[in-house]
NUKOL-224293 format. One line per 4 residues: number of its first residue (from 1); their letters; for each residue x negated, z, y of N, C-alpha, C. Coordinates in steps of 0.05 Angstrom, whole numbers. Layout:
% residues N
NUM> a> X:Z:Y:X:Z:Y:X:Z:Y; ...
//
This chain:
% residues 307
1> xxxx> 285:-1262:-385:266:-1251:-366:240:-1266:-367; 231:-1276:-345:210:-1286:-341:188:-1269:-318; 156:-1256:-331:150:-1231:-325:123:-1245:-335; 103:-1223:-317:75:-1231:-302:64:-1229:-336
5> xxxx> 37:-1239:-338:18:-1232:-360:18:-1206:-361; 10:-1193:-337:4:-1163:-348:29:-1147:-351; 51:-1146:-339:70:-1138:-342:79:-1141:-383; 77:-1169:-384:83:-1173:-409:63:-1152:-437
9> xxxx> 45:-1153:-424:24:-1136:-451:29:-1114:-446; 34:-1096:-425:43:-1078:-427:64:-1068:-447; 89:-1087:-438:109:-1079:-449:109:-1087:-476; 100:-1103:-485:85:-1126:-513:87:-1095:-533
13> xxxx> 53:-1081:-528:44:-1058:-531:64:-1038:-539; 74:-1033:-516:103:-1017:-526:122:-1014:-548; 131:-1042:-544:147:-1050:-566:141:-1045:-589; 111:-1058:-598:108:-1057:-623:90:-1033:-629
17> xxxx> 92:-1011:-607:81:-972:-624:110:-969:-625; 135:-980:-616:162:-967:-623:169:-976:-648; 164:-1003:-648:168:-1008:-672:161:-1012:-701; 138:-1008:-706:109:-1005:-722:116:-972:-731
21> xxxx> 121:-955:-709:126:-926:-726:142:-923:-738; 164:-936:-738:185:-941:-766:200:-962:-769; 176:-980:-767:185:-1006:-781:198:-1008:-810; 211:-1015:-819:226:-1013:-846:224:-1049:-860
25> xxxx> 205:-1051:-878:198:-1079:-891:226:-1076:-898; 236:-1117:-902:262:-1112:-906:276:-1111:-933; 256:-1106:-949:260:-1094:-982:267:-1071:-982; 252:-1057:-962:256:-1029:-952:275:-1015:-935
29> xxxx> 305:-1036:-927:312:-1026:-914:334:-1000:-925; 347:-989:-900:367:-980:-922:395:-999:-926; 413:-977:-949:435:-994:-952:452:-1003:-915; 452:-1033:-928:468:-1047:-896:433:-1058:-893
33> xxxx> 412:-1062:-894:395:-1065:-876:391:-1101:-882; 387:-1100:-919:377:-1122:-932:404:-1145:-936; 426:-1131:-924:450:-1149:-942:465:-1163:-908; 451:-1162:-888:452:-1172:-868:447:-1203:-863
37> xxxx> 432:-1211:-881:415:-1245:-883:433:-1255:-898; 431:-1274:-895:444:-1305:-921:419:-1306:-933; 391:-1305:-927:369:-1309:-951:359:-1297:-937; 330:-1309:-937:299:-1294:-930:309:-1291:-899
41> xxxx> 287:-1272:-885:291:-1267:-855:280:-1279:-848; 269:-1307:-849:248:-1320:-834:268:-1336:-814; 265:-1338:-794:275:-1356:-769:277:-1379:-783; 282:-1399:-767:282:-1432:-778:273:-1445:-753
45> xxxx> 258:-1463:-740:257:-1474:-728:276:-1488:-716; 280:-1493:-688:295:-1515:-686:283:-1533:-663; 271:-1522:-651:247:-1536:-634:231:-1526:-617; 214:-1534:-603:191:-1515:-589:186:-1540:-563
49> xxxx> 194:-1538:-554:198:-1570:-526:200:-1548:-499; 204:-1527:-501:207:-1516:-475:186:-1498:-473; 188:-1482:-435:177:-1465:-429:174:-1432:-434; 203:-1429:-420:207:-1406:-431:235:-1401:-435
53> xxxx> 248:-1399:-458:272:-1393:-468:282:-1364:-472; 314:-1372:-455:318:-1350:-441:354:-1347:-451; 371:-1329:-434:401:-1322:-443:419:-1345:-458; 425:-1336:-482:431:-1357:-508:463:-1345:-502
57> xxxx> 482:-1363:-506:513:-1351:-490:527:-1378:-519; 548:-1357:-536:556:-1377:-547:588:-1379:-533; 600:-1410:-535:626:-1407:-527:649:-1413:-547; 676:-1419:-542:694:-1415:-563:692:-1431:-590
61> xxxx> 674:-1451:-590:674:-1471:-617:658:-1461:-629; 635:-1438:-614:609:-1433:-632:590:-1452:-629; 590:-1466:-601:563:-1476:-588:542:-1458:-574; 518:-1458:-574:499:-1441:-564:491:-1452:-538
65> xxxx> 489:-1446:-507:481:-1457:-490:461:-1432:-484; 436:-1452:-477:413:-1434:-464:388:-1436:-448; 380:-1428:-428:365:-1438:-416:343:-1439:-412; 326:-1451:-401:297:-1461:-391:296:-1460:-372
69> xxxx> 286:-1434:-368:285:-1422:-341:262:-1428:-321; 240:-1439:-330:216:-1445:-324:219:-1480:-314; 226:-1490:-326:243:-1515:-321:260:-1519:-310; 275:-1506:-303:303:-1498:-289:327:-1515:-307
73> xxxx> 330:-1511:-330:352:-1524:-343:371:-1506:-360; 391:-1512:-364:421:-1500:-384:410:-1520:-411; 412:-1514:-439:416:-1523:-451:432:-1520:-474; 450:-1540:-492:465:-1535:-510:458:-1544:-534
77> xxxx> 461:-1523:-553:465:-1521:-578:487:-1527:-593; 493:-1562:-604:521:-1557:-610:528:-1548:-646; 545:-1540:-656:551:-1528:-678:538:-1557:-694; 528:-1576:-690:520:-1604:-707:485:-1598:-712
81> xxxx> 486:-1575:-692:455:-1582:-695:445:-1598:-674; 453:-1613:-646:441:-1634:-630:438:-1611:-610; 414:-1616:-603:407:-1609:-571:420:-1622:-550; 420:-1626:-527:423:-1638:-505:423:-1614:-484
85> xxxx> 418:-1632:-453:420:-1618:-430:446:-1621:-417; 451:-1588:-418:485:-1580:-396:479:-1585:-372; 464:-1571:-363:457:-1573:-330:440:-1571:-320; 426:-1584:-304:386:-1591:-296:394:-1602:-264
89> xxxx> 392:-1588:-233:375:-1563:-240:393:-1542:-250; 396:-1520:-253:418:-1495:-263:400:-1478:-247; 395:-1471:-224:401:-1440:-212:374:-1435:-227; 354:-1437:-225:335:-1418:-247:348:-1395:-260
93> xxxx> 375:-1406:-278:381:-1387:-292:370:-1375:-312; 377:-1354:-317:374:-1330:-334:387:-1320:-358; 400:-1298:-352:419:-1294:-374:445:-1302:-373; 453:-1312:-390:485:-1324:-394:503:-1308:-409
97> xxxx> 531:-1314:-404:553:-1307:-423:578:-1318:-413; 599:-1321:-439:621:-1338:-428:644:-1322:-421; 657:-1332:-397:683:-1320:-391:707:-1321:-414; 730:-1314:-414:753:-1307:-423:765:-1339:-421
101> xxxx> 755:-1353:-395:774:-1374:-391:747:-1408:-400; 729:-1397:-410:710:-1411:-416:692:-1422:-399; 682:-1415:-377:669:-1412:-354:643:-1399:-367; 617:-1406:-354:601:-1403:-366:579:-1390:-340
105> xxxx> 582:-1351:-339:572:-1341:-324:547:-1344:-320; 528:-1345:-302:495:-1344:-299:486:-1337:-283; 466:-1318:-295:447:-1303:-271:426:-1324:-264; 438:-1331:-232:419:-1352:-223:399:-1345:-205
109> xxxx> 383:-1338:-217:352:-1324:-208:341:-1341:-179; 340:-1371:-174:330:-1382:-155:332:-1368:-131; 361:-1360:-126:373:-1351:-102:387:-1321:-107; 381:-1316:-129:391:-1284:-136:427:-1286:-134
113> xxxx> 430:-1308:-138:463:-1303:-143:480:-1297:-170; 496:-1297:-176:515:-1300:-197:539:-1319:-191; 529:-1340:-216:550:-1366:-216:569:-1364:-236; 586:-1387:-235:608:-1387:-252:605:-1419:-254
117> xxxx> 598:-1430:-275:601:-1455:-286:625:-1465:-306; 638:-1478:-296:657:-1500:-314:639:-1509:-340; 663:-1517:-352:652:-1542:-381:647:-1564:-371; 652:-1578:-341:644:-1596:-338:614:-1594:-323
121> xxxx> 611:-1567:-319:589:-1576:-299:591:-1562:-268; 616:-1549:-261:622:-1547:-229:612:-1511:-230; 592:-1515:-212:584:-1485:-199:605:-1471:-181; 608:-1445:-184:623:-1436:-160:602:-1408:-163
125> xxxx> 596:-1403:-137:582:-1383:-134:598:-1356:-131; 595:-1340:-151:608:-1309:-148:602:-1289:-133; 568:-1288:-132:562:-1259:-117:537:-1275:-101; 526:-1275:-83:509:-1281:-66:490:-1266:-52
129> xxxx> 502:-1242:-46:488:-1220:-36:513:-1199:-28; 490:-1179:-24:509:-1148:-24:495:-1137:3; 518:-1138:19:517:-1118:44:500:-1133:65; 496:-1164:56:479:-1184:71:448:-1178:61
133> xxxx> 442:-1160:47:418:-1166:26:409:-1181:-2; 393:-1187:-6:398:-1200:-36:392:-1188:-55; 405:-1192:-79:402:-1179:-103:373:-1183:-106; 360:-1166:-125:327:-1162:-135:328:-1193:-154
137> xxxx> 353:-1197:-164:351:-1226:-189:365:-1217:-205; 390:-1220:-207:411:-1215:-232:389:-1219:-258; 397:-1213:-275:385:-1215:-306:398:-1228:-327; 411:-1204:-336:424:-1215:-357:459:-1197:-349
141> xxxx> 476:-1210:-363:509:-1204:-353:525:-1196:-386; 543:-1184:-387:564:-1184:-397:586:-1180:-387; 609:-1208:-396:634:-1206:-398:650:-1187:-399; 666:-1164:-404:678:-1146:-409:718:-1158:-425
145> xxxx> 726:-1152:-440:755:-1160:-436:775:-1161:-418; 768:-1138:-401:785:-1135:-379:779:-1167:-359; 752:-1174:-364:751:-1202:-344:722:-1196:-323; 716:-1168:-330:710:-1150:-307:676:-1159:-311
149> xxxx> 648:-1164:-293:624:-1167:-302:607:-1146:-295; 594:-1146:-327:570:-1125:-316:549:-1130:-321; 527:-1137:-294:505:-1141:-307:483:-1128:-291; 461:-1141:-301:423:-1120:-293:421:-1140:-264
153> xxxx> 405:-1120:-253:393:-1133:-231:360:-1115:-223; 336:-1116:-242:314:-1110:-239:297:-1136:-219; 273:-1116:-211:259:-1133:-193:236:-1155:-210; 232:-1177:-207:203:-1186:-221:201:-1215:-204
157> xxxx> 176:-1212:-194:170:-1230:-168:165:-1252:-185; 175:-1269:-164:181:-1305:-167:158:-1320:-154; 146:-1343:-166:128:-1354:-146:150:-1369:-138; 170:-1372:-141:189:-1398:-121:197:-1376:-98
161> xxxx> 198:-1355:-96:208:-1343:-77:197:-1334:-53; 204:-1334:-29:195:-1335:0:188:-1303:6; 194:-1286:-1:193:-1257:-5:192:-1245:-20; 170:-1228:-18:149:-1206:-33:159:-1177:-41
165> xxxx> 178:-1167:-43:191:-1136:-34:220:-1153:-39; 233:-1123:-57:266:-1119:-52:276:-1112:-35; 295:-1118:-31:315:-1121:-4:340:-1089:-1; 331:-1096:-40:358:-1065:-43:343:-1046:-47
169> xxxx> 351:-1023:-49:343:-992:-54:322:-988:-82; 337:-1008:-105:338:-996:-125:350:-1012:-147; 340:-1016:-175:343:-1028:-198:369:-1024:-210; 389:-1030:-210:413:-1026:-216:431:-1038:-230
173> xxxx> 445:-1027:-242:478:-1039:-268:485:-1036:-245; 504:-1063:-236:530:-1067:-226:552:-1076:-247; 578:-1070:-229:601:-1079:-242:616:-1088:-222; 629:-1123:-230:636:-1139:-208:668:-1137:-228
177> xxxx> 685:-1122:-211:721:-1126:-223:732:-1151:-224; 761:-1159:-228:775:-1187:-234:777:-1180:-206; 769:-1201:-197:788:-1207:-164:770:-1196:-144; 748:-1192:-150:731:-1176:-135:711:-1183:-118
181> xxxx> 715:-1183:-89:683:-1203:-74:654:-1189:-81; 659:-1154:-76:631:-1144:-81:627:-1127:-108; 605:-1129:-114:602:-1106:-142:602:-1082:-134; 606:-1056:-149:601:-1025:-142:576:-1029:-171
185> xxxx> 553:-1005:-153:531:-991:-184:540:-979:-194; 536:-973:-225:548:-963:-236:525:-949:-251; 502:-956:-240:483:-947:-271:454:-949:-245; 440:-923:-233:428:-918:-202:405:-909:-225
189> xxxx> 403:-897:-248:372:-883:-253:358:-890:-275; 368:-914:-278:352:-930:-300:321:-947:-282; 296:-939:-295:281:-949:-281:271:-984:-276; 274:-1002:-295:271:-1015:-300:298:-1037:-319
193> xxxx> 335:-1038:-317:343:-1043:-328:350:-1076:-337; 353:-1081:-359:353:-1116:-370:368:-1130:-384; 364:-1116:-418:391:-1133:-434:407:-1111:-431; 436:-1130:-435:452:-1112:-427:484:-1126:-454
197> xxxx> 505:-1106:-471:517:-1118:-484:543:-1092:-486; 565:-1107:-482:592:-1085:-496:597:-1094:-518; 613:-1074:-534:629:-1084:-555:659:-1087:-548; 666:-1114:-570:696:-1137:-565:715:-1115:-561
201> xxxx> 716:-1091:-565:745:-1070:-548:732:-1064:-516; 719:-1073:-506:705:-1056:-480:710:-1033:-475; 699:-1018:-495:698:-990:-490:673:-973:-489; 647:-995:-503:622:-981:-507:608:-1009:-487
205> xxxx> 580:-988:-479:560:-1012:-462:530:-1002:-464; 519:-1026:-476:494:-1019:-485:473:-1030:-470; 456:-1016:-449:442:-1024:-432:413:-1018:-438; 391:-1043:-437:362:-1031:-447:344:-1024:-420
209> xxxx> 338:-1016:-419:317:-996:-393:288:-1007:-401; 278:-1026:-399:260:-1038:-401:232:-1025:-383; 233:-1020:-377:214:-1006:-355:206:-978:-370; 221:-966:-387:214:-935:-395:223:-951:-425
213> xxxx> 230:-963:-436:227:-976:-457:245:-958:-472; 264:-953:-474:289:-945:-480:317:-957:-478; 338:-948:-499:362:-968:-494:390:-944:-502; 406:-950:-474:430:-925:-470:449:-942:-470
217> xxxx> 465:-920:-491:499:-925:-494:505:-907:-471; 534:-921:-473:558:-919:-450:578:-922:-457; 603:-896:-441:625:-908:-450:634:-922:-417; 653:-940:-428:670:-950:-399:695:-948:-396
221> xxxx> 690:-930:-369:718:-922:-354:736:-943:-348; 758:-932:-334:760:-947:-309:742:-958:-285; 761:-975:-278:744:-996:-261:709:-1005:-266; 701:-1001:-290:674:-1003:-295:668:-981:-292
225> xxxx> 676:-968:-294:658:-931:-290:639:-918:-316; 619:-915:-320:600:-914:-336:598:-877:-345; 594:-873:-367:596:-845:-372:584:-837:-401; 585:-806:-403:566:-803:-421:547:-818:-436
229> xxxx> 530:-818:-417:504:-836:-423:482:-816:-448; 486:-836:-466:464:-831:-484:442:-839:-494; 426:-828:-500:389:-848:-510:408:-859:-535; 405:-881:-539:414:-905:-572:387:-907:-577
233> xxxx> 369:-912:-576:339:-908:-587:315:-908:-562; 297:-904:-578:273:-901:-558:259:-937:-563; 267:-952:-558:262:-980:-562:284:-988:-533; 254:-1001:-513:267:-1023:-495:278:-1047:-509
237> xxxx> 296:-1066:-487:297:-1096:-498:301:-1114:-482; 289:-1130:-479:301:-1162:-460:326:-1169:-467; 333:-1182:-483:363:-1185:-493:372:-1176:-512; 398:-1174:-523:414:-1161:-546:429:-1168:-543
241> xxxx> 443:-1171:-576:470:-1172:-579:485:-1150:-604; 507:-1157:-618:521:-1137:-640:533:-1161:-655; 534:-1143:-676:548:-1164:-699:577:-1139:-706; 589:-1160:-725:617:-1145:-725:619:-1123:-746
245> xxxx> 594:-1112:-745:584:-1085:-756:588:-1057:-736; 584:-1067:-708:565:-1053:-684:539:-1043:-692; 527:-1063:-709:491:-1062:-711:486:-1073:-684; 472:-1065:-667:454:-1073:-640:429:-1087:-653
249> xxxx> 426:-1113:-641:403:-1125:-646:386:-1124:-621; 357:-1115:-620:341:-1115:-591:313:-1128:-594; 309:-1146:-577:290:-1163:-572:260:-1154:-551; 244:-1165:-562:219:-1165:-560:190:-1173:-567
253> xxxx> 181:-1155:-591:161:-1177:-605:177:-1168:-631; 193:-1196:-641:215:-1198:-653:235:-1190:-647; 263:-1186:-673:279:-1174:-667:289:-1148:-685; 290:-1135:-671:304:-1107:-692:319:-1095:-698
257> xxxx> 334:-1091:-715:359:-1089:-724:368:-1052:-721; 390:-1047:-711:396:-1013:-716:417:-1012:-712; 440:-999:-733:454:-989:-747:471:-972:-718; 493:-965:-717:512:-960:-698:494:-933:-690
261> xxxx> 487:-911:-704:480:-892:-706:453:-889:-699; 434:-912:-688:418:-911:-681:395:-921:-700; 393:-924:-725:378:-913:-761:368:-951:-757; 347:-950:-757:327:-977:-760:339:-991:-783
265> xxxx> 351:-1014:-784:357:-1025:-814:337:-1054:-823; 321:-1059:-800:310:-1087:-807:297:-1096:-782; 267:-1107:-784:254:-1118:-760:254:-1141:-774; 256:-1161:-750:253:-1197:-762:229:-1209:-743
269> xxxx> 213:-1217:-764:180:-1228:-746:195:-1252:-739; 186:-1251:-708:182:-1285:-698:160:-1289:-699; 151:-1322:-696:122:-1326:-696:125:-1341:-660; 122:-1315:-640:126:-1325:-618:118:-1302:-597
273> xxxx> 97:-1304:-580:85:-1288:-559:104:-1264:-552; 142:-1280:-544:157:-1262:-543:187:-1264:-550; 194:-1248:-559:222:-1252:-567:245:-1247:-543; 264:-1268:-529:285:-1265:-502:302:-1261:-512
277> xxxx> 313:-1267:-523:342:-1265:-532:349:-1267:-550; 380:-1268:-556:389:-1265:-587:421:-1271:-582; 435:-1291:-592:467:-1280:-602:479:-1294:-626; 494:-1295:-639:503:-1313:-655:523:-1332:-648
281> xxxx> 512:-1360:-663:525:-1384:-660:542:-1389:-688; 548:-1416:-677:558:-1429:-695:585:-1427:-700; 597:-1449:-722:628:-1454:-726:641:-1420:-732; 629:-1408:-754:633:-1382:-758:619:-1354:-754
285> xxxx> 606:-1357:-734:588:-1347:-718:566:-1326:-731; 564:-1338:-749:543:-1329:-779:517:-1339:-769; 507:-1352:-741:480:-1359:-742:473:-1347:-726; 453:-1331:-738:430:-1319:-710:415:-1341:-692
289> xxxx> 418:-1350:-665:404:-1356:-646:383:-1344:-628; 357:-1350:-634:335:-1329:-621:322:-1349:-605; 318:-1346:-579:306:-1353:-557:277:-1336:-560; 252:-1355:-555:235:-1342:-560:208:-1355:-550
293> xxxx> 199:-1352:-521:176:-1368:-505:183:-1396:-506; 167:-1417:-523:169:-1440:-522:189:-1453:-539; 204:-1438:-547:219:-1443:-575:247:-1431:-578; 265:-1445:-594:286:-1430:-608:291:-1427:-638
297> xxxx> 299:-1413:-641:305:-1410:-682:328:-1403:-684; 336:-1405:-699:359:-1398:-723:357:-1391:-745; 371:-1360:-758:373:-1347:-774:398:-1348:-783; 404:-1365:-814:425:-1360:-834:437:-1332:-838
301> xxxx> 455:-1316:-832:466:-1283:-832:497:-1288:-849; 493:-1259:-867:522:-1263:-882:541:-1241:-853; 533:-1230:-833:550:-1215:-817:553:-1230:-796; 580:-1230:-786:585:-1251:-752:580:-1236:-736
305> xxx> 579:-1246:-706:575:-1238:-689:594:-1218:-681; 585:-1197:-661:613:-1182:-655:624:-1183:-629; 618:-1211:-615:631:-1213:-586:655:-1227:-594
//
């Protein structure tokens, strides 16, 4: 998410009275909280060369691709440790994630579409607009097993964009099926919705409400059908992911760790205006990848990822 100065302190603010009232030092956490790291929680650098770093998508080897959205670039993280650029321009993309067939989904903000990128590079555009209007700006997406996509589509004005005002009703979870030209909503009263993550059975969906700074579980139906919606904490997030705990990790000013059950196990300081994202990389998908303003890091973790 890329979002105005004031917009950002606002929500800045937020974050850290949600998180500050029971922050848990991570000496302090409880059992499960401290035995989450390979060592200390401190990030690691891996460089600070960009604008603003944004949807971190790992794919089957445990490469991290992510983008520079301000720049308009894809970039990869390979399990060696080398940077390089995937794709420049990329769609002022956004949030990423990889398909089933290794296709590399993106919310491409320029034009409010949703793409489908190859490993080599070949765009095919998925969703374009709905009902001949355009989406507010896809966000961020998740994959599902079924094949099926679900992702955010909140409003936040673009200076590249020709128009001032949404086109649609309303801030909304869609769900785009296998084989499917248009998406159905699935998620109408979330005020503000953003990161968005299932767990590897697709049966749970964890959506953050960024706007009321809150984050709801879900179970999933058929055909993407969304149900018994519950508060998972009173903590918004830009991005998130799960490890193969179903700990939810949620992003902001840092990242914060909570336990299936909701129970705070661990906040991790970035040293970064704001924290975008989060998933794990690498050969054994033991590395935390945190997207974070001008910068990315990496955190050593004894738990893998749980996509």
């Amino acid at each position: 998410m890329v979002v105005g100065l004031g917009q950002w302190r606002r929500w800045a603010l937020a974050v850290a009275v949600s998180v500050s009232s029971g922050q848990l030092a991570l000496g302090q956490a409880p059992a499960g909280g401290s035995s989450l790291f390979a060592g200390s929680a401190t990030p690691q650098l891996v460089a600070k060369q960009f604008k603003f770093t944004e949807g971190p998508a790992v794919d089957k080897a445990g490469n991290v691709f992510f983008t520079d959205q301000p720049n308009n670039k894809i970039w990869k993280y390979s399990t060696a440790g080398k940077l390089s650029v995937f794709l420049e321009p990329a769609g002022r993309a956004n949030g990423l994630y990889f398909d089933q067939k290794g296709n590399l989904i993106a919310c491409a903000d320029e034009q409010n579409q949703l793409w489908s990128i190859s490993s080599a590079g070949k765009v095919t555009v998925l969703l374009d607009q709905l009902g001949g209007r355009h989406f507010n700006g896809p966000n961020d997406v998740w994959v599902a097993p079924s094949g099926g996509l679900f992702f955010t589509d909140p409003y936040y004005q673009r200076d590249y964009w020709t128009r001032t005002a949404p086109e649609l009703p309303g801030q909304y979870v869609y769900y785009l099926g296998p084989g499917q030209k248009q998406p159905v909503a699935v998620e109408t009263q979330l005020k503000q919705p953003n990161g968005i993550i299932g767990t590897h059975d697709g049966r749970t969906l964890y959506v953050a409400d960024i706007g009321d700074n809150k984050t709801y579980r879900y179970q999933v139906g058929a055909n993407g059908a969304l149900t018994n919606r519950q508060l998972f904490v009173s903590q918004g997030s830009d991005g998130m992911t799960l490890d193969e705990r179903g700990n939810v990790y949620l992003t902001g000013k840092g990242v914060t760790v909570y336990s299936p059950s909701g129970q705070q196990l661990a906040h991790i300081d970035v040293p970064a205006d704001w924290t975008a994202n989060i998933c794990f990389g690498g050969k054994n998908r033991k590395t935390l990848f945190i997207t974070a303003s001008e910068a990315v890091y990496v955190l050593p973790m004894r738990v893998r990822g749980g996509q």
